[in-house]
C-alpha positions as CSV (number, residue, x, y, z in Angstrom):
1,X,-119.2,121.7,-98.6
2,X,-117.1,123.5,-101.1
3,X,-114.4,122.4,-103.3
4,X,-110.9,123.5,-101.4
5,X,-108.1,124.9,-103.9
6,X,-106.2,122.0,-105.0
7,X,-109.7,121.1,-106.3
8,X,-110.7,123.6,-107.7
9,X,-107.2,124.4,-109.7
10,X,-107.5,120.5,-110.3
11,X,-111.0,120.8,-112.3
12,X,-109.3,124.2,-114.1
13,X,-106.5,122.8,-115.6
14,X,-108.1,120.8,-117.9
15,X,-111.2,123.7,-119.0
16,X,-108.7,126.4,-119.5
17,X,-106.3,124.2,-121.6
18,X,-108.7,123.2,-123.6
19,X,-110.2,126.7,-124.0
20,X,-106.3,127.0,-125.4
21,X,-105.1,129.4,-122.3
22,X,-101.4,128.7,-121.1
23,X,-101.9,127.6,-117.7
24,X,-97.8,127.8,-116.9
25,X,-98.4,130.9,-114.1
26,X,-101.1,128.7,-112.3
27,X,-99.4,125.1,-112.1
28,X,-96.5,127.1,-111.2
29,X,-98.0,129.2,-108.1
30,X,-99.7,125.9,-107.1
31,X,-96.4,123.7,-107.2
32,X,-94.6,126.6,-105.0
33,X,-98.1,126.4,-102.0
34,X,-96.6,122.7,-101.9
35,X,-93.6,123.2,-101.8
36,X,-94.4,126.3,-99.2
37,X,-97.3,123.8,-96.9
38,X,-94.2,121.2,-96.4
39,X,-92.7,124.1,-93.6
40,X,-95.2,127.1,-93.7
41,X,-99.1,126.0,-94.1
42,X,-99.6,130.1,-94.1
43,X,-97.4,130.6,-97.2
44,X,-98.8,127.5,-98.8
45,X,-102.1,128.8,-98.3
46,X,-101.1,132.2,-99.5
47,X,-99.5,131.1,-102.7
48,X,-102.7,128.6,-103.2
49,X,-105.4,131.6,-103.3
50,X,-103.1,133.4,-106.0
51,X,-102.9,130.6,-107.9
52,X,-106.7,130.3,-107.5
53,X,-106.5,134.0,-108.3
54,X,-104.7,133.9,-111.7
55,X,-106.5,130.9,-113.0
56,X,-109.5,133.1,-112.3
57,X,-108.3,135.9,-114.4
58,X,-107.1,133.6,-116.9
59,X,-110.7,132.1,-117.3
60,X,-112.4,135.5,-117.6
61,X,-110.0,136.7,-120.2
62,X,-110.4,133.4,-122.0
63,X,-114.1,133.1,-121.7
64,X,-114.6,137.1,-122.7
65,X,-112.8,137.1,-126.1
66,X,-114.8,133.8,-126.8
67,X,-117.8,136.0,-125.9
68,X,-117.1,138.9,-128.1
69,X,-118.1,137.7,-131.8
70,X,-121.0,136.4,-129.6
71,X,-122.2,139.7,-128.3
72,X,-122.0,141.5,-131.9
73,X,-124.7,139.0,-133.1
74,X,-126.7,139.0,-130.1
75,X,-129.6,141.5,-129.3
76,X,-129.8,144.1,-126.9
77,X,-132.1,141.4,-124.4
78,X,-129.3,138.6,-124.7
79,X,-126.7,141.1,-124.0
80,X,-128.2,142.1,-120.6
81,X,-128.8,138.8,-119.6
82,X,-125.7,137.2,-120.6
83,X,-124.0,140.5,-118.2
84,X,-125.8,139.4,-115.3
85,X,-124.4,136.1,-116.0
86,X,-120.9,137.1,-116.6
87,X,-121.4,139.0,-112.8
88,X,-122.1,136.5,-111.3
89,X,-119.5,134.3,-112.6
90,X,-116.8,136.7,-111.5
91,X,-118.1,136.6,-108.4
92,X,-118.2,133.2,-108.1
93,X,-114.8,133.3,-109.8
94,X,-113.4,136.0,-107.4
95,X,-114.5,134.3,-104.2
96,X,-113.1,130.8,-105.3
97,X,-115.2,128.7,-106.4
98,X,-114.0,128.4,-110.1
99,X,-116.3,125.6,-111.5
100,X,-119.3,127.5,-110.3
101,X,-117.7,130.2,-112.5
102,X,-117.1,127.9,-115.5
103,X,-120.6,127.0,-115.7
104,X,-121.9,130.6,-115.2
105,X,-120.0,131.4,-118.2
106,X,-120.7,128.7,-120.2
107,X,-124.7,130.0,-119.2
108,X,-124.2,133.3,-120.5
109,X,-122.8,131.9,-123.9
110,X,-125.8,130.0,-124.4
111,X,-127.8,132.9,-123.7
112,X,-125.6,135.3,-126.4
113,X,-125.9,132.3,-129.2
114,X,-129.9,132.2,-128.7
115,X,-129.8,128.4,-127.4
């Protein structure tokens, strides 16, 4: 059974702020869904997956420019297999399930640092 979005954004919060990402446009989104579920479950849903949505972008940004020193250092092998990682994460990230994506990422910066 997967995580729905209030747990999901609920488990993000706390990684991207302490990746130091301003998660303003995500709390906000979310706080409109429950404002929206109390007389439209549609619109709350609506406004839930684009909150979902931005805190995915927010996380790829965030864990990207982390990853960029990473990938000068790293050799041509690490590269490659740190990209499959990062697909996957965004996949995971695009479809939803965001702390799948968290530790897909985190994966692929082990691979680029050698450990």
């Amino acid at each position: 059974m997967g995580f729905g979005a209030k747990d999901q954004i609920d488990a993000m919060i706390p990684i991207l702020t302490e990746m130091g990402v301003d998660v303003t446009p995500v709390q906000t989104l979310f706080q409109k869904a429950i404002y929206a579920g109390q007389s439209d479950v549609e619109g709350q849903r609506a406004l839930e997956k684009q909150a979902v949505q931005a805190a995915a972008r927010l996380m790829e940004q965030a864990f990207r420019e982390q990853m960029a020193p990473l990938r000068e250092k790293a050799t041509r092998v690490r590269i490659n297999q740190a990209d499959v990682q990062v697909k996957q994460a965004k996949a995971a990230a695009d479809s939803g399930r965001l702390t799948e994506a968290v530790l897909i990422y985190r994966q692929a910066q082990k691979i680029l640092k050698g450990s």
